[in-house]
N, C-alpha and C positions, 0 to 999 in steps of 0.2 A: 803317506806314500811308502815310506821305508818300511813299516810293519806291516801294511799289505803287502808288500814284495818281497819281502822275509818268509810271510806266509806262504803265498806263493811256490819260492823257491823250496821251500820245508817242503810240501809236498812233490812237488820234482823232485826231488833229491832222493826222498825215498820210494819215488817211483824206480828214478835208476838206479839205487842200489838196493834192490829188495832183500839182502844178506842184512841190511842195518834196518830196514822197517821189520822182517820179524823179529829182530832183535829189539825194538822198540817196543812193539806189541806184544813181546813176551810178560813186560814189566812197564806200562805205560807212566807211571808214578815216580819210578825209577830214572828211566834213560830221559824221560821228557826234557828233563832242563837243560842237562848237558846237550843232551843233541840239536837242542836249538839255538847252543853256543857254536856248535859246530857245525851248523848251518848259516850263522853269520859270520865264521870264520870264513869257511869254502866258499859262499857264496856271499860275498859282501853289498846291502842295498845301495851302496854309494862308491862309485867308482874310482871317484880322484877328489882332490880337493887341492887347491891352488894356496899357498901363503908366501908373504915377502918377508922377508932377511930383513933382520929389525937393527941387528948388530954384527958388524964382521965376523965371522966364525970359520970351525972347519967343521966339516961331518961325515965323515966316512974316506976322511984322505982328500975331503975335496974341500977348496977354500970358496966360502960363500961372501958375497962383500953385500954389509947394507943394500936395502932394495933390491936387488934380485930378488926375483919369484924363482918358486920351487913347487914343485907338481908333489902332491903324495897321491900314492898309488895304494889305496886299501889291499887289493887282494894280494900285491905282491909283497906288502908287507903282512898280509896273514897266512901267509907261506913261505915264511923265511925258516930256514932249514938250518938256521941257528936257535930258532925258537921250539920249531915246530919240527919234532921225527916224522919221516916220510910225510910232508906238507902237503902234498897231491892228493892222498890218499883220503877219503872220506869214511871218518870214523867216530860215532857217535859217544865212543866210550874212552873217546881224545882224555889224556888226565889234565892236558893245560889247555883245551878249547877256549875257554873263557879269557887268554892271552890276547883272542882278537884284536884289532883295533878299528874295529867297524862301527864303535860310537865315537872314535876321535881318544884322544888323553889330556890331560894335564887342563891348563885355563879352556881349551877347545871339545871339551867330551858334551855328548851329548845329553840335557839337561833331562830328555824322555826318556834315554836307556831303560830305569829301573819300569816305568810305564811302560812300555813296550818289553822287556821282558814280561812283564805280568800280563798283559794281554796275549802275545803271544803262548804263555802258559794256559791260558785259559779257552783260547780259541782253537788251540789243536787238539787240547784234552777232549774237548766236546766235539771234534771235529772226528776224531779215530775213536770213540768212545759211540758216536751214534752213526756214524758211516764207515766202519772199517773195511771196506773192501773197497772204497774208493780208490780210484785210479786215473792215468790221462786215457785221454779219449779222441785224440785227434795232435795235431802240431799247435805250441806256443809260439805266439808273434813278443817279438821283446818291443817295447819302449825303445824309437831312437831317441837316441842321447849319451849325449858323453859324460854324463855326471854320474846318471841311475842305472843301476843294474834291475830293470822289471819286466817283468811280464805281463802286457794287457791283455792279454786272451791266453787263457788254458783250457779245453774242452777238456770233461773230468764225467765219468759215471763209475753208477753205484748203485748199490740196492736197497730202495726205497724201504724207510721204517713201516712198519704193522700195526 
């Protein structure tokens, strides 16, 4: 689900900002990897994720006691403007994109990452390599849910190979 929705959003993103898809297509080999870092930066496949306080701590000036639950919030921490210069801003030639935290860190990261990275390299390269002119084609319906950031329906054309 996450790497379709990754996918997904990859091509959204550079529907909306057509200044970073010619910039992608200038140099497909090039910008590819990073920008799909910076497509799960901006748009994170996972929304939140919930854990509990294992040991009294503080974190951020705030005291957490055993068992309390604590929400993390993927996007707002991939747009932390400690991290990240102009956070909002969608930029495929981000130098710390790959900062995300949209597979999770530490004992909690995601075991697929490096799979999913490679798939999604492989899936957009042949994707703008034999449809480049693809585009949307209608309105995206998302996925309700409070966990996943996806889109079930994307209406997309393009001109058919020869």
């Amino acid at each position: 689900e996450t790497t379709r929705g990754t996918a997904v959003h990859f091509l959204r993103l550079m529907q909306e900002h057509p200044d970073q898809f010619e910039l992608l297509m200038s140099d497909l080999d090039k910008y590819l990897p990073n920008a799909i870092e910076e497509v799960l930066r901006y748009s994170p496949p996972v929304i939140k994720f919930r854990r509990t306080v294992m040991e009294d701590t503080e974190l951020g000036g705030q005291s957490l006691k055993k068992g309390d639950k604590i929400y993390l919030s993927y996007p707002a921490a991939n747009r932390d403007p400690e991290v990240f210069e102009n956070p909002h801003v969608f930029d495929i030639t981000r130098p710390n994109a790959n900062k995300h935290l949209s597979f999770g860190t530490g004992p909690h990261v995601c075991l697929g990452a490096r799979l999913a990275r490679y798939q999604l390299q492989a899936l957009l390269k042949e994707l703008f390599t034999r449809l480049p002119d693809i585009r949307l084609a209608g309105e995206k319906r998302m996925m309700p849910s409070i966990w996943f950031n996806a889109i079930i329906n994307m209406p997309v054309e393009f001109t058919a190979e020869t």
